[in-house]
KELUMLUM-83864 format. One line per 8 residues: their letters; for each residue x, y, z of C-alpha. Coordinates in pm, 1 decimal. Example, Ala and Ser with C-alpha at 12.3 -4.5 7.8 and 13.67 -1.06 7.14 Angstrom:
2
AS = 1230.0,-450.0,780.0 | 1367.0,-106.0,714.0 $
! end
This chain:
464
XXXXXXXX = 8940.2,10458.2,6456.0 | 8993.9,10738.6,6708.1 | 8969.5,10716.7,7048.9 | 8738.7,10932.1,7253.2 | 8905.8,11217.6,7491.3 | 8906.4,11121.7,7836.4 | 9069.3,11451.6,7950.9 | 8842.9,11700.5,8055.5 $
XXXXXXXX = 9112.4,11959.6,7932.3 | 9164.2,11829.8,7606.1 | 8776.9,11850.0,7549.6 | 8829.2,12193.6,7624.9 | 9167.8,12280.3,7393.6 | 8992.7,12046.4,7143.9 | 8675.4,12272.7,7135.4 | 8808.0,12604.4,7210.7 $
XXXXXXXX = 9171.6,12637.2,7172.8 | 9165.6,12426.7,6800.9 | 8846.1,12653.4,6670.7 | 9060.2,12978.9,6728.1 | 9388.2,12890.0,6555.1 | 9109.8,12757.6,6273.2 | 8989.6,13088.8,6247.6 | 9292.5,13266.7,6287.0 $
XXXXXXXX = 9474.9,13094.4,5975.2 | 9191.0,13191.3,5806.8 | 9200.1,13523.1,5916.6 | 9555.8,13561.5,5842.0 | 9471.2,13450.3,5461.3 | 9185.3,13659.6,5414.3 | 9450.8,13946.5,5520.9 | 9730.8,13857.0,5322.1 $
XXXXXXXX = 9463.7,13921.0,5025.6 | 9372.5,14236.9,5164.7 | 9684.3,14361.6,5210.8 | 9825.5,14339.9,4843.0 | 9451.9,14552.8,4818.9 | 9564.9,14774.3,5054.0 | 9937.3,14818.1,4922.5 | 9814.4,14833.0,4552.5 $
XXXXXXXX = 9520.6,15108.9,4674.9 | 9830.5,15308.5,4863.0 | 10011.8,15300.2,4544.4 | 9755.5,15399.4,4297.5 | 9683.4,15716.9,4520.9 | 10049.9,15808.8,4463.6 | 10043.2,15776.7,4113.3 | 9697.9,15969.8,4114.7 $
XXXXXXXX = 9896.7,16238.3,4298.7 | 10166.9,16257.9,4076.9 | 9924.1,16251.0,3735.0 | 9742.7,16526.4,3865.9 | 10046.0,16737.0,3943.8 | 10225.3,16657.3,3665.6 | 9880.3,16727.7,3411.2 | 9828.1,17065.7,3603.7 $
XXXXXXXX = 10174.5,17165.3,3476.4 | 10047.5,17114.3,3103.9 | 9962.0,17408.6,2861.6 | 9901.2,17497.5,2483.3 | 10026.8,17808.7,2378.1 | 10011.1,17904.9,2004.9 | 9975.8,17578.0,1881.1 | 10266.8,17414.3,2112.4 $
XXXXXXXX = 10256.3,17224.2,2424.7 | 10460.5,17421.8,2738.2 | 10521.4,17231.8,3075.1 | 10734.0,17242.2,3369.7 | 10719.7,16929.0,3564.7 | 10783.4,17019.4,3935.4 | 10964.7,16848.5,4182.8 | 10681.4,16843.4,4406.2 $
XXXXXXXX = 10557.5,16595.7,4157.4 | 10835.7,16309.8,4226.4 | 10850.9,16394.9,4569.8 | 10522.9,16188.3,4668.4 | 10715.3,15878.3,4583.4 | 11040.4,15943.0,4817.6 | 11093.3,15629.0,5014.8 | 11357.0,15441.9,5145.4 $
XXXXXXXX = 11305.4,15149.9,4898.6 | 11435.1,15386.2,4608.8 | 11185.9,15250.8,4408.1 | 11187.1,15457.5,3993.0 | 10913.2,15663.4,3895.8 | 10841.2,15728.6,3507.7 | 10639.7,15938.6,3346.1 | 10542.7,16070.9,3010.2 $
XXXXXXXX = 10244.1,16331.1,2886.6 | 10155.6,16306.6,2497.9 | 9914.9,16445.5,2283.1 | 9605.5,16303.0,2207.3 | 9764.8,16152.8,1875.3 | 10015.0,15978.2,2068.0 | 10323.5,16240.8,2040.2 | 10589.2,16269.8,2329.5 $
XXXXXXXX = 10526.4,16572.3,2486.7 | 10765.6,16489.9,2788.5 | 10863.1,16246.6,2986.1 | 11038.3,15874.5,2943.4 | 10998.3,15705.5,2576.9 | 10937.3,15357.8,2766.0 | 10599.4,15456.3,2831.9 | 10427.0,15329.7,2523.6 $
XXXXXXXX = 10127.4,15496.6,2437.8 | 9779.2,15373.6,2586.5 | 9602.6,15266.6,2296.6 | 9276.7,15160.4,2458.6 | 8969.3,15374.4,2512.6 | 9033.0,15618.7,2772.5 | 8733.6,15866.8,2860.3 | 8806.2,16233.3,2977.5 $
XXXXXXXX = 8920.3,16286.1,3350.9 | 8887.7,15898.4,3371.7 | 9226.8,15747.9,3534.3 | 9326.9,15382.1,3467.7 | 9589.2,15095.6,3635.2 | 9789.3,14850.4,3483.0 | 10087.7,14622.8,3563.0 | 10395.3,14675.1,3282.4 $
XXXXXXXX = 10759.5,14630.0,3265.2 | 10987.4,14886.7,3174.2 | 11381.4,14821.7,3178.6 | 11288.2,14486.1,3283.4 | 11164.0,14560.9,3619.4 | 10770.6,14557.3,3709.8 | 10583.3,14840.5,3747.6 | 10266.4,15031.8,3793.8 $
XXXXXXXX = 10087.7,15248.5,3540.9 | 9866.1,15502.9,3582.1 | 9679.7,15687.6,3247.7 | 9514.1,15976.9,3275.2 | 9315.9,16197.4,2994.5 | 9293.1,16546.4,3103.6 | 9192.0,16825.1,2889.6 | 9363.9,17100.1,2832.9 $
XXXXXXXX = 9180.4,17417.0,2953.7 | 9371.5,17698.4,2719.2 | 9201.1,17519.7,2387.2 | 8864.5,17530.5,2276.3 | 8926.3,17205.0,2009.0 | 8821.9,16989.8,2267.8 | 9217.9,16895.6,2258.5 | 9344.1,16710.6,2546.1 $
XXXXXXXX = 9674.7,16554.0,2648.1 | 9745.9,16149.5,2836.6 | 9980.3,16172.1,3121.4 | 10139.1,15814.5,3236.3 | 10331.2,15809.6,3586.3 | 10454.5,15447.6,3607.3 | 10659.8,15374.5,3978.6 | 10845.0,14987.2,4057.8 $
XXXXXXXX = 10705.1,14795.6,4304.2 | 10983.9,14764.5,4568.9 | 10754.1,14985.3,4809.0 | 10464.0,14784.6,4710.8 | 10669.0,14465.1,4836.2 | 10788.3,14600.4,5141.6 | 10464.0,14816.7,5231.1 | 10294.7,14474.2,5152.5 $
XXXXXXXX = 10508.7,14248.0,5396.6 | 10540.9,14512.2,5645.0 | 10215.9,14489.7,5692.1 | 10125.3,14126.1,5685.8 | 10408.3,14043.2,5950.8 | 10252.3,14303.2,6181.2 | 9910.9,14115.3,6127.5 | 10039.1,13794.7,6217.5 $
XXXXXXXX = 10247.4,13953.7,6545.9 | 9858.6,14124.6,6616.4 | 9782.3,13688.8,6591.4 | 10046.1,13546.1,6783.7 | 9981.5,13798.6,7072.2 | 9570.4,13722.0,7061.6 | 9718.9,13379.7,7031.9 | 9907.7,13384.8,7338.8 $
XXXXXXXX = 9645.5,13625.2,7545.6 | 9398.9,13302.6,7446.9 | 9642.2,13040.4,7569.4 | 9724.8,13190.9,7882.2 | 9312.4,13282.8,7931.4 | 9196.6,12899.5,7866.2 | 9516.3,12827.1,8129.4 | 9329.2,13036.3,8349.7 $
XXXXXXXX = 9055.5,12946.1,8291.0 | 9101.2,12559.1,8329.8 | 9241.4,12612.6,8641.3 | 8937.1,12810.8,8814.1 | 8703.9,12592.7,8595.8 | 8837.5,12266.8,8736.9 | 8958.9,12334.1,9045.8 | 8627.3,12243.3,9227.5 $
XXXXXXXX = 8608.8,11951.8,9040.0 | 8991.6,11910.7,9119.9 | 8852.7,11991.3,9529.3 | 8580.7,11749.7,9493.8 | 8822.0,11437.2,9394.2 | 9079.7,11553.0,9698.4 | 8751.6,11529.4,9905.5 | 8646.3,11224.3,9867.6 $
XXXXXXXX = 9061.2,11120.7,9934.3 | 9023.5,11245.1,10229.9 | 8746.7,11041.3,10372.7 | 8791.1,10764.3,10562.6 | 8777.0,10385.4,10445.5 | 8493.1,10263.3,10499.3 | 8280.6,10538.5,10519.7 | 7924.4,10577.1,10393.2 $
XXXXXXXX = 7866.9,10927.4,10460.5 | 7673.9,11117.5,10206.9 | 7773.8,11439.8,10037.2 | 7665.5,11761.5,10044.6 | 7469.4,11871.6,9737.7 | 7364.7,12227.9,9849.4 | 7728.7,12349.4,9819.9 | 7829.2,12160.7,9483.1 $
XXXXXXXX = 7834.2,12329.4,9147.5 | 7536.3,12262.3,8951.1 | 7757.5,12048.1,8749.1 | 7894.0,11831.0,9011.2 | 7570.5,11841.9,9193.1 | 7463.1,11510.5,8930.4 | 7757.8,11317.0,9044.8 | 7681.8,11396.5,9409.6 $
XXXXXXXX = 7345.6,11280.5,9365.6 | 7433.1,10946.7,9173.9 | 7724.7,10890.9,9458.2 | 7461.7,10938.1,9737.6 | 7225.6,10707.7,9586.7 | 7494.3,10460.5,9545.7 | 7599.5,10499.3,9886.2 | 7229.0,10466.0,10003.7 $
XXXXXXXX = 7195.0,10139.9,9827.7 | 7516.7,9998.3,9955.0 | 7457.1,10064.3,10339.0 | 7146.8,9921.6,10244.3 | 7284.3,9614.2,10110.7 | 7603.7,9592.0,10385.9 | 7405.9,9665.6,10685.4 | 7145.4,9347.1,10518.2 $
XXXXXXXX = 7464.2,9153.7,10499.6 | 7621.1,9254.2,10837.5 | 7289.5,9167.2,10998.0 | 7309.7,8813.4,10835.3 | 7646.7,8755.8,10960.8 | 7548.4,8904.7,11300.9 | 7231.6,8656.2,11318.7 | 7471.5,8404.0,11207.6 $
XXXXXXXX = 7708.4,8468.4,11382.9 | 7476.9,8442.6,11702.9 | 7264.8,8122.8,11602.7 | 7647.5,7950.7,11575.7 | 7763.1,8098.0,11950.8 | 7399.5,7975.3,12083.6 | 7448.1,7607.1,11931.6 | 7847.6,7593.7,12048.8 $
XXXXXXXX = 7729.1,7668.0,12371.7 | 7421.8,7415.3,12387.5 | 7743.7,7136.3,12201.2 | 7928.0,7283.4,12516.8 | 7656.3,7216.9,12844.3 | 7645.2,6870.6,12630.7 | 7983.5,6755.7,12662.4 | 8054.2,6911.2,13019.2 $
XXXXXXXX = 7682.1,6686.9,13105.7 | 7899.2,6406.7,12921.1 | 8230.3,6469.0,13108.2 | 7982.0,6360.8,13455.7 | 7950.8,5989.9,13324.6 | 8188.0,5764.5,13517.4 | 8197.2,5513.0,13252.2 | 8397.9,5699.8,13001.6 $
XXXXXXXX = 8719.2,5565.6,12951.8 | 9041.5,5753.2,12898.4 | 8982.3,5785.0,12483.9 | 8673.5,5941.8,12523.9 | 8744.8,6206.2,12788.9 | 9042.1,6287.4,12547.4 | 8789.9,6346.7,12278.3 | 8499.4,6524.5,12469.0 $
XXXXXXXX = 8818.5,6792.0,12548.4 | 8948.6,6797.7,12226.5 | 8568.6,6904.3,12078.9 | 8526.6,7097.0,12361.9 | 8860.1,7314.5,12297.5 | 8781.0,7307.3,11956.1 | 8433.1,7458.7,12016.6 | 8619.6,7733.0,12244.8 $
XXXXXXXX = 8863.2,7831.0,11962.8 | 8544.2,7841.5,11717.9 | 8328.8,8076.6,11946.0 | 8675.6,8317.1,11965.9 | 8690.2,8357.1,11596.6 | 8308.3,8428.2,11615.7 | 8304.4,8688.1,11847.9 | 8636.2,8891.8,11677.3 $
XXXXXXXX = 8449.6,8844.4,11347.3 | 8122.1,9046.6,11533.8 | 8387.5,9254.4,11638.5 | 8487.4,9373.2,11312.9 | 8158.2,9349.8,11199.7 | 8036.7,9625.4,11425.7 | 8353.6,9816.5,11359.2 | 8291.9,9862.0,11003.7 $
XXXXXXXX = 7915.2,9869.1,11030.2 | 7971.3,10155.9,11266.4 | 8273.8,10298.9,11119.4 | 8055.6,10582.6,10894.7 | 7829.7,10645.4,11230.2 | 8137.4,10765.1,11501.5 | 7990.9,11048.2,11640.9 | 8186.0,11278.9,11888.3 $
XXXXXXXX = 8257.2,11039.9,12209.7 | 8355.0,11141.4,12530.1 | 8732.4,11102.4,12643.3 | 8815.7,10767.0,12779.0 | 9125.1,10736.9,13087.7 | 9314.6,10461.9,12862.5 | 9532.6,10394.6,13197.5 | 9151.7,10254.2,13326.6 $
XXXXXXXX = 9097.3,10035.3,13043.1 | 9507.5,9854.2,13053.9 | 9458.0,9765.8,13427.8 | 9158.8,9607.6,13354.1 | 9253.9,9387.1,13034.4 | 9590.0,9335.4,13205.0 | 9393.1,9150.2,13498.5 | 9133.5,8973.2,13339.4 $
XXXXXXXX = 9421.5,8812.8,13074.9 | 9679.8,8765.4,13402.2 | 9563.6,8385.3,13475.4 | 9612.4,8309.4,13060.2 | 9965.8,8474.3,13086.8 | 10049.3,8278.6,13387.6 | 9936.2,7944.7,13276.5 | 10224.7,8005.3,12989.3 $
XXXXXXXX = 10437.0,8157.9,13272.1 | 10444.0,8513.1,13091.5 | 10515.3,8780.9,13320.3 | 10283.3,9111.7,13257.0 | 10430.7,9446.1,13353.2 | 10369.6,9781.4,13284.4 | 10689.0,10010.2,13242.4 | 10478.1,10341.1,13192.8 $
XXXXXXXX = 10131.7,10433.6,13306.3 | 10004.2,10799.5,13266.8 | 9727.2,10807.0,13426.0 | 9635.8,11149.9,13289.3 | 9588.1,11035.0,12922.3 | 9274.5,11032.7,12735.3 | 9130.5,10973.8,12396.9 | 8820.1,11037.9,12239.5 $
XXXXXXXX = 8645.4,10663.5,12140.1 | 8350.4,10433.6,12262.6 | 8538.2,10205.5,12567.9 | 8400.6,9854.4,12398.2 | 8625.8,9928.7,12069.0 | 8906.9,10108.3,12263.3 | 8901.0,9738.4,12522.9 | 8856.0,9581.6,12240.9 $
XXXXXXXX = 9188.9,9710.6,12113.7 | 9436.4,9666.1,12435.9 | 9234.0,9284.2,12488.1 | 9400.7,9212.1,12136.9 | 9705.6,9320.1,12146.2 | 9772.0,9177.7,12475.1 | 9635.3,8857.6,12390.0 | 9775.3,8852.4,12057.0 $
XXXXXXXX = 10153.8,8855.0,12258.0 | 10049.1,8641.3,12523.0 | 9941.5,8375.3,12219.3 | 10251.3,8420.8,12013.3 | 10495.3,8371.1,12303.2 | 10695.3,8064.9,12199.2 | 10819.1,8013.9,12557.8 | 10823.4,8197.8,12920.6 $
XXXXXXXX = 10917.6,8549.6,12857.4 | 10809.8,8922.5,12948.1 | 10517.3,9147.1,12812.0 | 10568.6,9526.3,12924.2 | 10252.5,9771.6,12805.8 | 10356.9,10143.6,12869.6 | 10126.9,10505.7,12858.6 | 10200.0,10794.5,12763.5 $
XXXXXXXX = 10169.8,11129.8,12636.9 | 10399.5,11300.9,12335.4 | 10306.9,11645.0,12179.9 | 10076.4,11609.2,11988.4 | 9965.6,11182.6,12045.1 | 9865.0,10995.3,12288.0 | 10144.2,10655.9,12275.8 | 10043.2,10309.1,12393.5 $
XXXXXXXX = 10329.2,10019.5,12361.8 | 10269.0,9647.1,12395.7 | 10628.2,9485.5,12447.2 | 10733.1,9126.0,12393.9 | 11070.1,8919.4,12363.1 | 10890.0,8657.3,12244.1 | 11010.7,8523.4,11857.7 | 10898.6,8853.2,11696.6 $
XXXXXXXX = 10752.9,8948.9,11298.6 | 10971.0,8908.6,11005.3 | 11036.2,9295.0,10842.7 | 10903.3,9097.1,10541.2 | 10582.8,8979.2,10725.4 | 10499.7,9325.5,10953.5 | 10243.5,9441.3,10645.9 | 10076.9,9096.2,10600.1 $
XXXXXXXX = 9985.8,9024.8,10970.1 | 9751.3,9319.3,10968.4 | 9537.9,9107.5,10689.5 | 9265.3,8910.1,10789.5 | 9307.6,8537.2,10887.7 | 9697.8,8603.2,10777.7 | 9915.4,8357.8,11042.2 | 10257.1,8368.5,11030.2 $
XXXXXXXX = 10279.7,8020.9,11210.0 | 10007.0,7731.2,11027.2 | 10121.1,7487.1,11294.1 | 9895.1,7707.8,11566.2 | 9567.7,7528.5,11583.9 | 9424.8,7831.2,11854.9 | 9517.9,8129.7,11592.1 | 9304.7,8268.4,11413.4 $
XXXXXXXX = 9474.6,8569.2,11278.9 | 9265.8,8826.7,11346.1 | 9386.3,9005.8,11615.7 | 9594.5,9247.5,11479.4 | 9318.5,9305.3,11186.1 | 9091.6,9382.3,11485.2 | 9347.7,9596.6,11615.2 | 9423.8,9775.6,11274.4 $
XXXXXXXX = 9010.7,9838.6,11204.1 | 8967.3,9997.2,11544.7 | 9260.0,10218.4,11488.2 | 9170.0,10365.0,11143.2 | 8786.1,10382.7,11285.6 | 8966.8,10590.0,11612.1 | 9223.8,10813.3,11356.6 | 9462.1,10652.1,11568.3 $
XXXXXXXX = 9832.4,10498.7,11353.0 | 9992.1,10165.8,11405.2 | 10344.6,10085.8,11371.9 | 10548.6,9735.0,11481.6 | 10878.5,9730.1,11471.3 | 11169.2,9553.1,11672.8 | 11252.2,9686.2,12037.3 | 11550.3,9834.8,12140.0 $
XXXXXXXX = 11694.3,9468.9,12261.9 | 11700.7,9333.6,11911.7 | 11424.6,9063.2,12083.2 | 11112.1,9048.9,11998.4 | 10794.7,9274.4,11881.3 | 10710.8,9614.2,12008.0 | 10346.0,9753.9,11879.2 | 10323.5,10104.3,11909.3 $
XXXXXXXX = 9965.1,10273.2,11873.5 | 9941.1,10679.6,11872.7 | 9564.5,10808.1,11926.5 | 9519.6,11165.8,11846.6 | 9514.4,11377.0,12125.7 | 9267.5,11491.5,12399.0 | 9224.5,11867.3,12317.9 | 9059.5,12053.6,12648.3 $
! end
């Protein structure tokens, strides 16, 4: 059973290319036929030629046949295939007036000025005979003469081939002007379509933007359409199910913190003994640890449910937003006796992006190296501009990422470490949404000590 064409351009060779080699076979047998007709017609004109000439030269005088065959009469067949030319003129009883013996005499009917062809052999050789009846005008008997010119068919042959092999170079060139036409042609032809797919490449993940119809071909303008709608339907449906998690999401923080104001009213009872305190702060830390994971999953909630919606933003001081994560996550840091610094701090530096994603971003990565730090050690965060980027480092010597691992951690709820109860791994996804919502590139890689993790994050540049 065949298989259907899934190639656009094989549709089109298939349809278009296939047809005209169809037609042009049969094209080139029709005129293979036609030119043995053509050859044999050439021929037969010769030999007409020659009959006449030769006839013209024919005369009774006193009873006897006189004639001078001129050379004008051989010269119509003077090629450079040498092909041989016979002739012969007898009476109308069948006796040799001149001419070559081979040429039998025509036995069948023959009217008066009435020529007619035939295929022979003389000497063993094939050839071409013309008969012609021509009265004689110097008798008044009604006596006439038969003239036979008979020629070989080596011009025939070649005059024949000649011919056909020009045909088919006249095929092969139509041939080639078509191939190199439907090349051209699928290139213009598809190259919107071939724009279209590079398009939609080029969009961000995520994005529910619509197209625009108005500029489409009319044949793309159907796939636009059915694209639209199913982008229309699927915002519908995500921004139903981002609301669900949202009001979720929300009904869960509002009972952790009612669980919350119970245990702290708990804690107040003198009666508890040690056991129980230890469990009222276990649940309560637990409940802590739940309401983080809640609020990064909003996070990245609202990051993809806004993703499509970015609109241009004003440009943020990211120097402004550092300071401030860097002193609202100081008391964490010391409790784990992690010194924050900042080695570079260009004040200058802006990007374009709403301040709750681009906080949302240094909070994360900050916290994310405070979290991981096995022991005490050093986090450095530096600013600053290159060429083209805006650079922001975070910079630990903490126990660092694994080359193997540096892909996975980006993944959501991906921990490198199971035996961390208060990780959630979703920091760095946080981190990695907000950056391809903000155009902004993030690499990790190992600092310059050899110790460590160093997360570099490049925002596109401020253009005034």
């Amino acid at each position: 059973m065949l298989q259907p064409l899934k190639s656009l351009k094989s549709r089109l060779i298939l349809w278009v290319f296939l047809p005209t080699v169809f037609i042009s076979t049969i094209d080139l047998f029709v005129t293979y036929n036609n030119t043995d007709t053509i050859a044999t017609l050439v021929q037969e004109q010769l030999l007409k030629g020659g009959a006449n000439i030769i006839s013209e030269q024919l005369a009774k005088i006193d009873g006897s046949y006189e004639i001078s065959v001129p050379p004008a009469a051989f010269e119509l067949f003077a090629s450079k295939y040498r092909d041989r030319v016979f002739y012969s003129v007898r009476s109308k009883k069948g006796l040799l007036i001149a001419g070559d013996e081979e040429l039998t005499t025509y036995t069948a009917p023959l009217q008066l000025e009435q020529e007619k062809y035939f295929l022979s052999t003389i000497r063993g050789e094939p050839v071409r005979v013309i008969v012609y009846a021509h009265a004689l005008p110097s008798t008044a008997s009604g006596d006439y003469a038969i003239t036979q010119v008979a020629q070989t068919l080596r011009g025939h042959a070649a005059f024949k081939k000649d011919l056909f092999l020009l045909t088919i170079r006249e095929h092969l060139l139509l041939l080639s002007i078509v191939i190199i036409g439907l090349f051209i042609a699928f290139r213009w032809t598809l190259s919107p379509l071939i724009q279209f797919g590079e398009t939609l490449l080029q969009r961000q993940p995520g994005s529910l933007e619509k197209l625009d119809e108005k500029k489409a071909l009319t044949e793309i303008r159907p796939v636009i359409f059915a694209m639209n709608d199913y982008v229309a339907r699927l915002d519908k449906t995500l921004t139903s199910y981002e609301q669900f998690v949202a009001n979720t999401a929300h009904q869960l923080r509002t009972s952790f913190a009612i669980i919350t104001s119970q245990i702290n009213f708990g804690h107040r009872n003198s009666q508890l003994d040690q056991t129980q305190k230890e469990v009222l702060n276990a649940i309560q830390k637990t409940i802590l640890q739940g309401t983080k994971v809640i609020n990064q999953l909003l996070v990245l909630a609202a990051v993809e449910q806004n993703r499509h919606a970015l609109g241009p933003t004003s440009s943020i001081a990211l120097a402004n937003i550092i300071q401030s994560v860097m002193e609202e996550l100081a008391p964490l840091a010391q409790q784990k006796n992690i010194e924050l610094g900042i080695d570079i701090l260009d004040e200058t530096a802006s990007v374009v992006g709403p301040p709750n994603l681009l906080r949302e971003l240094v909070s994360n990565l900050i916290d994310n190296a405070i979290q991981h730090m096995a022991t005490e050690g050093m986090i450095t965060v530096s600013l600053q501009q290159e060429k083209n980027s805006v650079l922001m480092s975070v910079v630990d010597n903490g126990v660092g990422i694994p080359a193997l691992e540096q892909k996975k951690v980006f993944e959501r709820f991906y921990r490198l470490d199971d035996s961390k109860p208060n990780s959630s791994g979703l920091g760095l996804a946080i981190v990695k949404e907000i950056s391809d919502s903000l155009n902004a590139t993030i690499d990790l890689k190992t600092p310059d000590n050899a110790s460590g993790l160093q997360v570099d994050v490049r925002f596109p540049k401020t253009l005034f």
